[in-house]
C-alpha distance (Angstrom), angle and dihedral (degrees) to the residues before:
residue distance angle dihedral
X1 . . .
X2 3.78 . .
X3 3.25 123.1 .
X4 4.41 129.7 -159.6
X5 3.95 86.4 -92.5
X6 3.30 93.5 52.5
X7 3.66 107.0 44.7
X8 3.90 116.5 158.4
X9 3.37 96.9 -171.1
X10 4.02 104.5 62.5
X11 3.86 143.0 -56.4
X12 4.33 77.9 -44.7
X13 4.24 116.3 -161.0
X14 3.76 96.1 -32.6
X15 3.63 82.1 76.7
X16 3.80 81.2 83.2
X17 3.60 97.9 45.1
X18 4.14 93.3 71.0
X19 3.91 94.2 54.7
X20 3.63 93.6 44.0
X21 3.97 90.8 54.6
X22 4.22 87.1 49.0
X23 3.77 85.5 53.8
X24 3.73 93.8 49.8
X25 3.79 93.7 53.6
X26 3.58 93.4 42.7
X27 4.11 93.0 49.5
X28 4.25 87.4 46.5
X29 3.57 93.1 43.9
X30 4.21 89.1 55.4
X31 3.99 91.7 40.0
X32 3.47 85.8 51.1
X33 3.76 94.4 51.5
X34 3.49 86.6 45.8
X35 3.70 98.7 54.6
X36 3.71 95.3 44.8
X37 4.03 121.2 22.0
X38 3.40 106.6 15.9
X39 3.92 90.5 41.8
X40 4.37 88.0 58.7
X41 3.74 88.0 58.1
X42 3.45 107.5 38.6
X43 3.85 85.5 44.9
X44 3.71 90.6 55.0
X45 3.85 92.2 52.5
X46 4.37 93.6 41.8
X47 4.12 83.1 58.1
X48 3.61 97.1 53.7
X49 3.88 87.8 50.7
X50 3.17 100.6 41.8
X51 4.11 94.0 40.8
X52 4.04 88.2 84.0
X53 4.02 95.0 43.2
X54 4.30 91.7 50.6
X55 3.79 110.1 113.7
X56 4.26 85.0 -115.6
X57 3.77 90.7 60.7
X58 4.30 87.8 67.1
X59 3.67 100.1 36.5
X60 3.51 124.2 129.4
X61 4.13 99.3 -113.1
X62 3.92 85.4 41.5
X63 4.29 85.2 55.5
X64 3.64 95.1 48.6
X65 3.55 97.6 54.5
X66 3.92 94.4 47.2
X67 4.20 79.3 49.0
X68 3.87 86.0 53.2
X69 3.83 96.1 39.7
X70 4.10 93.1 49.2
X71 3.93 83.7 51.1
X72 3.68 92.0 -113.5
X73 3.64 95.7 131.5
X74 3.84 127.0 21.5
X75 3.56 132.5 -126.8
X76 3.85 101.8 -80.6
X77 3.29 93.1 41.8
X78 3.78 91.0 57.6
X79 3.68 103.6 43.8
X80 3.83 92.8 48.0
X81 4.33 86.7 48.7
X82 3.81 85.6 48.9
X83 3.88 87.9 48.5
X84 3.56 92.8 58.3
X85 4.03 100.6 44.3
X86 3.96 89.2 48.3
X87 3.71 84.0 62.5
X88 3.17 95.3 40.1
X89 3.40 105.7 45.0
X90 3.83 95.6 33.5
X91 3.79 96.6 -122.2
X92 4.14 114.2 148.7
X93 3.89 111.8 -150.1
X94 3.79 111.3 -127.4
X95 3.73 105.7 -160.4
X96 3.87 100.5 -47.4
X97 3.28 101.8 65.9
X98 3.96 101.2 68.0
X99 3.05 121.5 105.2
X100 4.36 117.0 -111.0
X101 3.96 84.0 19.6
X102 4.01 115.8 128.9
X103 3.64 122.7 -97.7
């Protein structure tokens, strides 16, 4: 009887086994990669995309002061528009959103 360890007739099927163990290591060396390093960057690049397409980026308070920054709409006008969307939207300024403060 001869048995795979024993072959006679060659190196046999576990001629197979040695590339399919490189592959292995080669596949969880990339997922790895993946997972870790490459994730960081592309990560880093994906937020700077996706930054202007985030629900924030079209809100109302976020409009009015790119309104007041483009010089459509002066000073009063802004602080009394930003009056009425803290109330409305139920946002509390911490420190930024007084009026004379520093930016």
């Amino acid at each position: 009887m001869q048995t795979l360890a024993h072959w006679d007739g060659g190196p046999g099927p576990w001629i197979l086994f040695f590339p399919l163990i490189w592959a292995a290591v080669i596949l969880g060396g990339v997922t790895l990669l993946r997972r870790t390093v490459w994730r960081g960057r592309g990560a880093a690049r994906g937020a700077q995309a996706a930054e202007a397409q985030t629900p924030d980026a079209q809100s109302p308070i976020t409009v009015l002061g790119h309104r007041f920054a483009s010089g459509e709409i002066d000073e009063d006008e802004y602080w009394r528009r930003l009056t009425v969307l803290d109330e409305q939207f139920g946002r509390h300024a911490t420190g930024g959103g007084r009026k004379g403060g520093t930016a």
